[in-house]
N, C-alpha and C positions, 0 to 999 in steps of 0.2 A: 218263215225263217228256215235256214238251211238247218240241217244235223249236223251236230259238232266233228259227228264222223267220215262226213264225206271229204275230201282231202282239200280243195281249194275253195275260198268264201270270199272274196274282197274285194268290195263291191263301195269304201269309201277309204280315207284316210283317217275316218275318227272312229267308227264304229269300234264297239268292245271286242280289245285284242283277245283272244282264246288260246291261239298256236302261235309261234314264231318260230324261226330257224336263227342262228347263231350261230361261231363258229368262235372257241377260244383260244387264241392267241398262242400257238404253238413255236416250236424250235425256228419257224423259218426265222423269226424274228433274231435268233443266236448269227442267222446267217447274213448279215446286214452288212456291209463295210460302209465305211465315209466315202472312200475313191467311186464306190459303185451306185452307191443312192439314186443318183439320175436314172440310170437303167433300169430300176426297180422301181421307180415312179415313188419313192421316199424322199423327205424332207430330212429325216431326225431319226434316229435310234432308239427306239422304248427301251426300256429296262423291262426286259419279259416278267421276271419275278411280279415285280409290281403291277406289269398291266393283268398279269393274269389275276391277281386279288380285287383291280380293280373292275375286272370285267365278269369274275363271277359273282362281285356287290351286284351289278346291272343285270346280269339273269336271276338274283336273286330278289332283287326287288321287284324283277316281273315275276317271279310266283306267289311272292306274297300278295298281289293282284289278281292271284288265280290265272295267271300265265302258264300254259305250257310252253316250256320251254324246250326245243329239240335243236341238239347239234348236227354240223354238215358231216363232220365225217361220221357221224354214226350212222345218218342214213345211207352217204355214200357206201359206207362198210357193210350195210343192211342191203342197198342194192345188187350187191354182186353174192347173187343166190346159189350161182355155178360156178365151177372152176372154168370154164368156159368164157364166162361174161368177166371174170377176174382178170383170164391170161389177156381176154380183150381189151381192156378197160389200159391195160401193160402197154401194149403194142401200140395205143390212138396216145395214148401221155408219153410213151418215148417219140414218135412221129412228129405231136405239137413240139417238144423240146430240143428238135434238130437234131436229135443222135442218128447218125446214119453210119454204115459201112455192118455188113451181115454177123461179122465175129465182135461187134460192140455192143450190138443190138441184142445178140443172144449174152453177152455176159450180165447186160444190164438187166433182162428176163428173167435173167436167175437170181440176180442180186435181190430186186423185190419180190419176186416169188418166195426167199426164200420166209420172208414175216410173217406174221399171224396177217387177217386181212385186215384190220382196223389198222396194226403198226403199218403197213402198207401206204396205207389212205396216207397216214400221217408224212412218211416218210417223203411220199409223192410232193407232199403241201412244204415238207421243210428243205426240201434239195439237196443233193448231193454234192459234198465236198470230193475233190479226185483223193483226197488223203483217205478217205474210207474205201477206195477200191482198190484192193490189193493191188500191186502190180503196175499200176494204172500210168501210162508212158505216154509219149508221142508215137501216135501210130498213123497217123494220117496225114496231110498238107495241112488241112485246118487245126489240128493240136499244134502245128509249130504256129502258126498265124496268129493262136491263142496266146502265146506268151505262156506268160507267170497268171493267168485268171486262176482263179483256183477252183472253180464249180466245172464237175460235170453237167449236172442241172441246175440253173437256177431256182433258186426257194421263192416262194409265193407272198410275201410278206404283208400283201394287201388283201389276203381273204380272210380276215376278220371285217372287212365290208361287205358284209352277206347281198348287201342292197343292191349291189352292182351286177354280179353275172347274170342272176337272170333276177325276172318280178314275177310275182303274180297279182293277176287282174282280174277283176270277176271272177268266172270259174275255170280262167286259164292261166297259160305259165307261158311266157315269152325269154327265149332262151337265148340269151344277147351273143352278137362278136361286136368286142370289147375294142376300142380305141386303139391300144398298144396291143401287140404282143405277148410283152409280158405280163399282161391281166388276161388275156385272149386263153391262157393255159387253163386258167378257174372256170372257164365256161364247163369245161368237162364233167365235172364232176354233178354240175347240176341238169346236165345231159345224160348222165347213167341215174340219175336218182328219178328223172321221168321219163326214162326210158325202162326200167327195169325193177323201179322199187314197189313191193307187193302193192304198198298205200296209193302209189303214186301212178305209177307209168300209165294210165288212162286218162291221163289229165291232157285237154285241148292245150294243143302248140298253137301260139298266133305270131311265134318268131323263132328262129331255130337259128344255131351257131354258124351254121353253112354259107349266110347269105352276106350278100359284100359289104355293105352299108354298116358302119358300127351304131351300137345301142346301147347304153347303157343303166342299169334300174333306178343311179341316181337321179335320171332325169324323167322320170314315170311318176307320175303324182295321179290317185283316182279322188276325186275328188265329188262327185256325186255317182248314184246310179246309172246315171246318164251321159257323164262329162268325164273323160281323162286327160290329164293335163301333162305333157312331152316339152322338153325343153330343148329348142335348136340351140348347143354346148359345142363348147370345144370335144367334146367325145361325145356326140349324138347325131349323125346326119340328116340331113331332109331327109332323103332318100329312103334311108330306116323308118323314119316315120309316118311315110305313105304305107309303105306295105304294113307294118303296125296296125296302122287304121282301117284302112282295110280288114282284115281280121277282126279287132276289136267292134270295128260295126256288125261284122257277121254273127258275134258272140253276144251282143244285144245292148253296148253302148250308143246313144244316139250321137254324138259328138265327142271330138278331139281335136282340143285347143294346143297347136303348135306356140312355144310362144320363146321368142326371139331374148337369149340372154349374153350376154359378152364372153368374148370366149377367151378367158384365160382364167390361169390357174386357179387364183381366188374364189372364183365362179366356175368351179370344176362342174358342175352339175345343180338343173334348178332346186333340189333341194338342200343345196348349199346356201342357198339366197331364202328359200320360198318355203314353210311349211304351214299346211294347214293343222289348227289348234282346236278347235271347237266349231261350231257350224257355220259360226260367222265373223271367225279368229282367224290371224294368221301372223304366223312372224316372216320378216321381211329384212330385207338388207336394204339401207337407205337409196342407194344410190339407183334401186328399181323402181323408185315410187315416182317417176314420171312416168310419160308415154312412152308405154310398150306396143310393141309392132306385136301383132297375134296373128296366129293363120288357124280359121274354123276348117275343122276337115268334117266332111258329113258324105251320107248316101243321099246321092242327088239323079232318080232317072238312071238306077242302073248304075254307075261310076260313079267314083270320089268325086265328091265335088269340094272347092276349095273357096273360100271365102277372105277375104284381109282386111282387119280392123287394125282402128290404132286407137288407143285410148289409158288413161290410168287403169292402173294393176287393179282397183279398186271397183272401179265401174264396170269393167271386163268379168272379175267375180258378179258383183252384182246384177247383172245381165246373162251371164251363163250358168248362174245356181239359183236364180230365182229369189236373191235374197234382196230384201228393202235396205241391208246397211252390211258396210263390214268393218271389222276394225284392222287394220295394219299395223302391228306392234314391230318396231322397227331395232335391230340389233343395233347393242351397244348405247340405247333408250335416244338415237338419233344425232348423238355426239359423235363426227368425225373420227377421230382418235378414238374414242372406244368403241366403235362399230369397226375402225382396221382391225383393231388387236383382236376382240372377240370374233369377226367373222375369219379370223385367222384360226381361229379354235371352236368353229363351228355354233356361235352363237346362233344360229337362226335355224339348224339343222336337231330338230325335236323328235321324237316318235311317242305319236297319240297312244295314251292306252286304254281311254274312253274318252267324251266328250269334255271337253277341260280339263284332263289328267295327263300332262306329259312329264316324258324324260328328259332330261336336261344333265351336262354339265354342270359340276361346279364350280368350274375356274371362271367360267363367265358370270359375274357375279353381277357386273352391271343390267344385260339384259334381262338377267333372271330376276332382278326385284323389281323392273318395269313388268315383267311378264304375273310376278305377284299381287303386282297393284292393278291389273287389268283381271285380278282374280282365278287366275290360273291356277292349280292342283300340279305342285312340282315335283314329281321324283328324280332326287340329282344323284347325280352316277359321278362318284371320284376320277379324276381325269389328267392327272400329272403326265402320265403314261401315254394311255390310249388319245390322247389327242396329237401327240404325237405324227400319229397318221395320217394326220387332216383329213378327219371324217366324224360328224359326231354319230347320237346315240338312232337317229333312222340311219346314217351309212350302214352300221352296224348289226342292222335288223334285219330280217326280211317276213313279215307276216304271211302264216299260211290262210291263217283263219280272223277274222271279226266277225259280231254279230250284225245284223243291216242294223240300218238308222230308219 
């Protein structure tokens, strides 16, 4: 078994959590309008106050598990060791966020230079209102094209979904480009923190933000020593998931199970639908428990080789984790209507924190007493707020470290 200190361990989805990363629900969320939602890829408006009590409940109850719990901007802010890699860190985050023309670029240089580093990080993650920049005019063809928008930069209001920019898998870190754009800005951060952070920057890359193909870590599921499991999503391409596997076989996965989910919203990512619970658990969203189309990626002779099954969700586990049985606990305990509502509030979206001890929601109260009566160990995380997001408590997570199984 690995040392708790070596920086990346995760090599299943159930093994005993040790580290996680998290990131709590800061100002960008003040920067939210009704008119704008769609662009920022939001449904709903939290009430910050409250998600933030609700979401330091959910890192609390991971320490009373003996969870370490680490936040993104602290290690972002812990990353930038130099004023050097700071001013940098400045110039690649104004770049992604479109600001152009030489006398903008230096005022906004100054603007965040002028914070401590940590308010920085922050400030970076909450966005710039034009009312906080002195002065701040029509100076270009594109400020008149902008109208009345009010952001210089937009705020990030989707990185309290730690799970999404990047993952780690075995003993590496896969460093997504994100579907939209405007989640495309949060890669960065997890780009300076293994590029540069004392603990971290030696950590093996098997995907890097550069490359064309979007990836995103909702739909990364490691599921044995062996096996990782990628979900073709409305935000995950084939294409990302060749080169994925490729790497990940290099890194010492024997296989990676592509597997074919619906692409729209509801099903933003497989583990919106898909999470695995205990060795031979798993919650599921109804409407997956037929024939799933799967594509095995393996080393075959040198090259990727590619394989297509089609079979139940059940059988396909069965077969690619060696197990005699599995159980499929299905959101909203199989009822129509309350697998809509609930998997609208991420009924099926758990994060393990040993082998039948998951987090959960508690607004989903239907799946969660089917998932008690299957014997399941519930820690439920308050969620008036943070579901809001449509993402539950694995969007929310990103583990550095578990023990093996």
């Amino acid at each position: 078994m690995c040392a708790l200190n070596e920086a990346i361990n995760i090599w299943s989805e159930i093994g005993t959590l040790r580290r996680v990363l998290v990131h709590r629900p800061g100002e960008e969320l003040l920067n939210l309008m009704p008119e704008h939602l769609d662009r920022l890829l939001f449904d709903d408006i939290p009430y910050l106050r409250l998600a933030r009590q609700e979401h330091d409940r959910f890192a609390q109850l991971l320490t009373e598990q003996g969870v370490e719990v680490v936040y993104l901007e602290d290690l972002v802010a812990e990353s930038l060791t130099e004023e050097s890699i700071r001013r940098q860190l400045v110039e690649e985050y104004l770049r992604d966020a479109g600001i152009r023309g030489e006398k903008r670029i230096a005022r906004m240089m100054e603007y965040f230079l002028g914070f401590s580093t940590k308010n920085m990080v922050l400030k970076m993650m909450a966005g710039v209102r034009k009312s906080e920049i002195y002065g701040y005019g029509k100076k270009n063809l594109t400020d008149y094209l902008e109208g009345d928008y009010p952001f210089v930069i937009d705020p990030m209001p989707n990185l309290y979904f730690t799970r999404d920019p990047f993952a780690c898998i075995g003993s590496g870190v896969s460093l997504h480009r994100m579907y939209s754009q405007t989640r495309n800005r949060e890669t960065l951060f997890g780009d300076y923190i293994f590029r540069y952070h004392p603990n971290y920057k030696s950590v093996p890359k098997v995907y890097n933000r550069q490359m064309e193909s979007s990836l995103e870590g909702g739909d990364i599921l490691v599921l044995s020593r062996d096996t990782v499991a990628v979900g073709i999503s409305q935000r995950t391409e084939p294409f990302a998931i060749e080169n994925l596997a490729k790497n990940l076989l290099r890194l010492g996965f024997s296989q990676v199970l592509a597997i074919d989910i619906p692409k729209s919203r509801s099903f933003m990512h497989l583990d919106t639908v898909f999470t695995m619970v205990d060795r031979d658990k798993f919650t599921v969203h109804p409407n997956i428990q037929g024939d799933m189309e799967v594509f095995v990626l393996e080393q075959g002779g040198g090259h990727l080789s590619i394989r297509q099954e089609r079979a139940p969700l059940e059988h396909i586990l069965m077969d690619h984790l060696g197990l005699q049985k599995v159980t499929l606990i299905p959101c909203g305990g199989g009822s129509v209507i309350d697998a809509a509502r609930e998997q609208w509030n991420d009924g099926s979206n758990t994060l393990c924190v040993e082998p039948g001890k998951i987090c959960v929601y508690a607004r989903n109260t239907v799946t969660n007493d089917v998932l008690y009566k299957e014997g399941l160990d519930l820690l439920v995380v308050p969620s008036a707020e943070l579901s809001r997001g449509r993402g539950g408590p694995r969007c929310m997570s990103m583990p550095f470290w578990r023990e093996d199984i």
